[in-house]
N, C-alpha and C positions, 0 to 999 in steps of 0.2 A: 868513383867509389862513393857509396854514400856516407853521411857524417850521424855519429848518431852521441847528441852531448847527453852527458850525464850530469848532474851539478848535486853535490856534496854541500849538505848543509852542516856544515861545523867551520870555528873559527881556530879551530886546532890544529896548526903546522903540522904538529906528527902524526895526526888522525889522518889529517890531508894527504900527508906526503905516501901512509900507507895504504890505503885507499891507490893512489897511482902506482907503487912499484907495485902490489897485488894485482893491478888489472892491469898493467902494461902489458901483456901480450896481448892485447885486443884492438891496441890502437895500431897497429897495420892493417886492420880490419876497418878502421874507420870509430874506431871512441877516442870522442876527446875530453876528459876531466876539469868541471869548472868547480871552483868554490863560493862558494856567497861571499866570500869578501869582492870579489869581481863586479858587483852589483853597485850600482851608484847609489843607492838607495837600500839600505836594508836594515829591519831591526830583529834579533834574535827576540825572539819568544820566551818570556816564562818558563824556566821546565819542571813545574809541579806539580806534575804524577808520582805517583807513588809505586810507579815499578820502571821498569827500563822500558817495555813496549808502549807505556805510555806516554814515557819523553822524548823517544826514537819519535814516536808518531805527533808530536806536538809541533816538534824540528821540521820534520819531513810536509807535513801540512803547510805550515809556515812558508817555508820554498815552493811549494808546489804553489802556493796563491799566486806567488809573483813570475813563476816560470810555469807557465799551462803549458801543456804539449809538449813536456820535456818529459825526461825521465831527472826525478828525485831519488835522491838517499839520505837516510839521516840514520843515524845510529847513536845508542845509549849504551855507555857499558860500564863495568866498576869492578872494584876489588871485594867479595864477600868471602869475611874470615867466619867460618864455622866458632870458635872460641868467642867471637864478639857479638852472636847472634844476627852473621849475615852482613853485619857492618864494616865496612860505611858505605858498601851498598849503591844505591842510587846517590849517595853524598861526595862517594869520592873525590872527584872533582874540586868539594868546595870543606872535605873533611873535615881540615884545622882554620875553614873562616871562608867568607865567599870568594875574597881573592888570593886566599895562599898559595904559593907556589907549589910545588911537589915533593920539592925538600921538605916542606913545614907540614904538608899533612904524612908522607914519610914518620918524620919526627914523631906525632901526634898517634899514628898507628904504633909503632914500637913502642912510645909510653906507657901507652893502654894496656900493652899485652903483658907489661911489667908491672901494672899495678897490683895483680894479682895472680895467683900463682894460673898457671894456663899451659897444663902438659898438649893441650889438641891445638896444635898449630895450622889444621888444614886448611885450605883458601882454594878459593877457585875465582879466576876471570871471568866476567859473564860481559857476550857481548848483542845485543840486538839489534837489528837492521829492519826498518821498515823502509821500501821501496813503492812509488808510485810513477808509473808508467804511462805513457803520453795519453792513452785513455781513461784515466782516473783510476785505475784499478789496483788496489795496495795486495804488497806479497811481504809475506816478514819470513826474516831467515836470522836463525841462532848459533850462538858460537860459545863454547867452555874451553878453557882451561885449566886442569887439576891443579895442584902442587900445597906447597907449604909454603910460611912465612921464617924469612930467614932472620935470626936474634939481632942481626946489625947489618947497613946499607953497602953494598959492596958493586962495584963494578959502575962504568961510565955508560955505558949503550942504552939508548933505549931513551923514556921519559915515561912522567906518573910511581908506579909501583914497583915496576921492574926492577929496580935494585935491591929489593927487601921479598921477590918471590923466586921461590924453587921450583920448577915446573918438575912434575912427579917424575921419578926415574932416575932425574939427575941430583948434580949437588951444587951446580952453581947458579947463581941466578940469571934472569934472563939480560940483566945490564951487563954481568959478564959474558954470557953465552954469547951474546951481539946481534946483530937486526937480521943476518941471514938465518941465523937459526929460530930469533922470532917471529919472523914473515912466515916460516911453513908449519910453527905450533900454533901461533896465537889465538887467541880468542876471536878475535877481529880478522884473522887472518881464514880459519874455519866460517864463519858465517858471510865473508866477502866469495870463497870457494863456493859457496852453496846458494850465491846470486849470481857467480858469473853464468853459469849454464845461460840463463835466462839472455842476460846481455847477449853472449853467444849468437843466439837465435834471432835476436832481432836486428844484430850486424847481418843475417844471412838473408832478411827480409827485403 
């Protein structure tokens, strides 16, 4: 059976880890999922672009230098609250400071929204995926998530935002909803579905 490695450029356990439960049916097929920490040698890049396909692709380049002939994935993705003008956007990650936890930018999102009065609570996950293939050739695939920003952090599941969003429809959030119901809405979880095809086919090659 042939092997066909994929290598995930993020240093992020739960990016990582969804990344593999989302493509684990394909490794009977023969994909095996590496991360960049696996590398004896690697430094992340910079990510300052100023949208998400430009830091998905900054990632993604970065790996692909040091892995030619593989296939690459990197993805950029964030929390954009409509009442904050989209923010914090491509910052989430570093929100409330470049090493804050999740807790802290958590915190620093709910301050925000109380500083002034803010009846529009809408938000949406936005997640980007840019993919390069053992011949150099880049495909980007997108993922959203509707919902609201919920008034206070509720629920253990999950990690980043999750405890402070409402995906539309429901009422709880996704840290209470739990990771099997976030794996088949997610943001991330949507733009991984509309790259496996692709994999698919080149396990079939």
């Amino acid at each position: 059976m042939a092997k066909l490695e994929l290598w995930v450029a993020t240093g992020n356990r739960g990016k990582l880890n969804e990344f593999k439960m989302l493509l684990h049916h394909l490794e009977p097929a023969g994909l095996e999922i590496h991360a960049q920490s696996e590398l004896p040698v690697f430094s992340p890049p910079p990510e300052n672009g100023q949208t998400f396909l430009e830091n998905a692709r900054i990632k993604a380049r970065a790996l692909k230098a040091v892995k030619p002939g593989t296939w690459v994935v990197a993805e950029d993705s964030g929390l954009c609250v409509e009442g904050l003008n989209g923010l914090p956007g491509i910052h989430s990650a570093r929100y409330a400071g470049p090493k804050a936890s999740d807790s802290e930018n958590v915190a620093k999102l709910l301050k925000m929204m109380t500083l002034r009065p803010m009846p529009n609570r809408k938000a949406a996950f936005v997640c980007t995926l840019v993919v390069y293939d053992p011949n150099g050739n880049e495909h980007v695939f997108e993922g959203r998530l509707e919902g609201e920003i919920a008034t206070s952090a509720r629920g253990t599941q999950g990690f980043g935002y999750d405890p402070v969003f409402i995906p539309e429809g429901e009422t709880k959030t996704l840290a209470e909803l739990g990771l099997a119901y976030k794996n088949k809405v997610s943001h991330r979880s949507r733009a991984i579905a509309n790259f496996a095809p692709i994999l698919e086919q080149a396990l079939k090659q």
